[in-house]
C-alpha positions in Angstrom: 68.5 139.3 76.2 64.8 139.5 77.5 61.8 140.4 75.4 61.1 144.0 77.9 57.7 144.8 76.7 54.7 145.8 78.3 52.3 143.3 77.1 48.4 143.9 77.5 45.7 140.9 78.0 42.9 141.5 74.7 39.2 140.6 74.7 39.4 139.8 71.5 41.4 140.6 68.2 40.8 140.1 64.1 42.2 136.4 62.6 46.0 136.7 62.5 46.3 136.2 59.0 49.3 133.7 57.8 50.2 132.8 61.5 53.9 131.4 62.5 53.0 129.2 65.6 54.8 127.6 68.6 53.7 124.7 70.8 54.9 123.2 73.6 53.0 120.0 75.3 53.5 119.2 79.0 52.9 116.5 81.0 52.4 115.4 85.0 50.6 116.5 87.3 48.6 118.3 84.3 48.5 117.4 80.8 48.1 119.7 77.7 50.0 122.4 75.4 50.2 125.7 75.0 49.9 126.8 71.6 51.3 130.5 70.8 50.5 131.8 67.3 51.4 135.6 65.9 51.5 136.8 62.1 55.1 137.0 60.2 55.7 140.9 61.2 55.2 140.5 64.8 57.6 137.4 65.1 59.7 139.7 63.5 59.5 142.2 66.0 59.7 139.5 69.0 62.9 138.4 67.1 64.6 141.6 67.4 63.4 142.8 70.6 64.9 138.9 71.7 67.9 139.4 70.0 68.7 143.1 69.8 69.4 142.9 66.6 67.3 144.0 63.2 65.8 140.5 61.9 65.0 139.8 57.8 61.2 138.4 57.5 63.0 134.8 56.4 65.8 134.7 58.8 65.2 131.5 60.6 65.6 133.3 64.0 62.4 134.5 63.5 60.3 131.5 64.2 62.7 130.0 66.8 61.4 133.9 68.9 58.2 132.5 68.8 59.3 129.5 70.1 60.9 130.9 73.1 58.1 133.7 73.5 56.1 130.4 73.7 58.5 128.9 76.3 58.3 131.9 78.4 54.9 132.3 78.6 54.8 128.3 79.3 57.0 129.0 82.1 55.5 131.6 83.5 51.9 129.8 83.5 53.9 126.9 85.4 55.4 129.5 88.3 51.5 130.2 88.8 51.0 126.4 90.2 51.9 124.9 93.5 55.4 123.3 94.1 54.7 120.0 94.1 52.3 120.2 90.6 54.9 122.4 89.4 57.8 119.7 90.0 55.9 117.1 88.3 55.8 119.2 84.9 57.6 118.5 82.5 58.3 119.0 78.4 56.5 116.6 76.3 57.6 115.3 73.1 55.2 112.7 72.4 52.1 113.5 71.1 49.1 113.9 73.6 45.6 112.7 72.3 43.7 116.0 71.2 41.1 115.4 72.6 41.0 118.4 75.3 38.6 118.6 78.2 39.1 122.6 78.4 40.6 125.2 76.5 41.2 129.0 77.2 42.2 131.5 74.7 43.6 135.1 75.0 44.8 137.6 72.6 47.9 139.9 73.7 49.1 143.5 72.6 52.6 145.1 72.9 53.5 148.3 71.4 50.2 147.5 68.8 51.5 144.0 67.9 48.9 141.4 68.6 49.5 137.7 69.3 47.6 134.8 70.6 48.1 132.0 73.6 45.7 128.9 73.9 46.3 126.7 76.9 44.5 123.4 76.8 44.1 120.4 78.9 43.9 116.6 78.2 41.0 115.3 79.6 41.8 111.6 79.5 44.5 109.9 81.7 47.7 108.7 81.4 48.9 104.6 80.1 48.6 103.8 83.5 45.2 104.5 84.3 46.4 107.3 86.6 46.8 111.3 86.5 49.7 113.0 88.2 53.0 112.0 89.1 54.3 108.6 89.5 
């Protein structure tokens, strides 16, 4: 099932108090994470409008909807490059140095439900010396 929501971009939005958070960290011709974050009650709601089913506040399916709202909007940021940077992406499960050379941050709002995305990027290169694919 998809998540069919209109979502809206925020300027801003309060702290998310208590936040459930997903990340995944990529690698290739770009190297960073995307880090998506959302209090307990909207996972909730992402769960059950992912599942199409009514979701408990500790059913375990609730954090794995973050995690695939996460991969989604990971996915859709990596549609957005060329083909060739985009077929040099790939999952990371290492872990990346932190120290990023930019960040960007937006808040999101469907149906009054508010989450966060921040996509950063590594600023250092690779083992090899090099950036990009081999």
């Amino acid at each position: 099932m998809m998540l069919v929501r209109s979502c809206e971009p925020m300027e801003e939005a309060g702290a998310i108090a208590e936040p459930i958070t997903a990340t995944i960290r990529f690698s290739g011709a770009v190297e960073g994470e995307c880090l998506l974050y959302a209090s307990r009650p909207v996972a909730q709601i992402t769960a059950e409008a992912l599942l199409g089913t009514v979701s408990e506040p500790d059913d375990l399916m609730v954090e794995d909807a973050i995690g695939e709202l996460c991969n989604m909007v990971a996915g859709g940021w990596k549609s957005k490059l060329g083909s060739e940077q985009a077929s040099c992406l790939g999952v990371t499960t290492g872990r990346l140095e932190e120290d990023f050379g930019r960040s960007f941050r937006r808040f999101y709002c469907f149906q009054g439900n508010v989450f966060g995305v921040r996509l950063s990027f590594w600023s250092g290169l690779g083992p090899d010396g090099q950036r990009g694919c081999p």
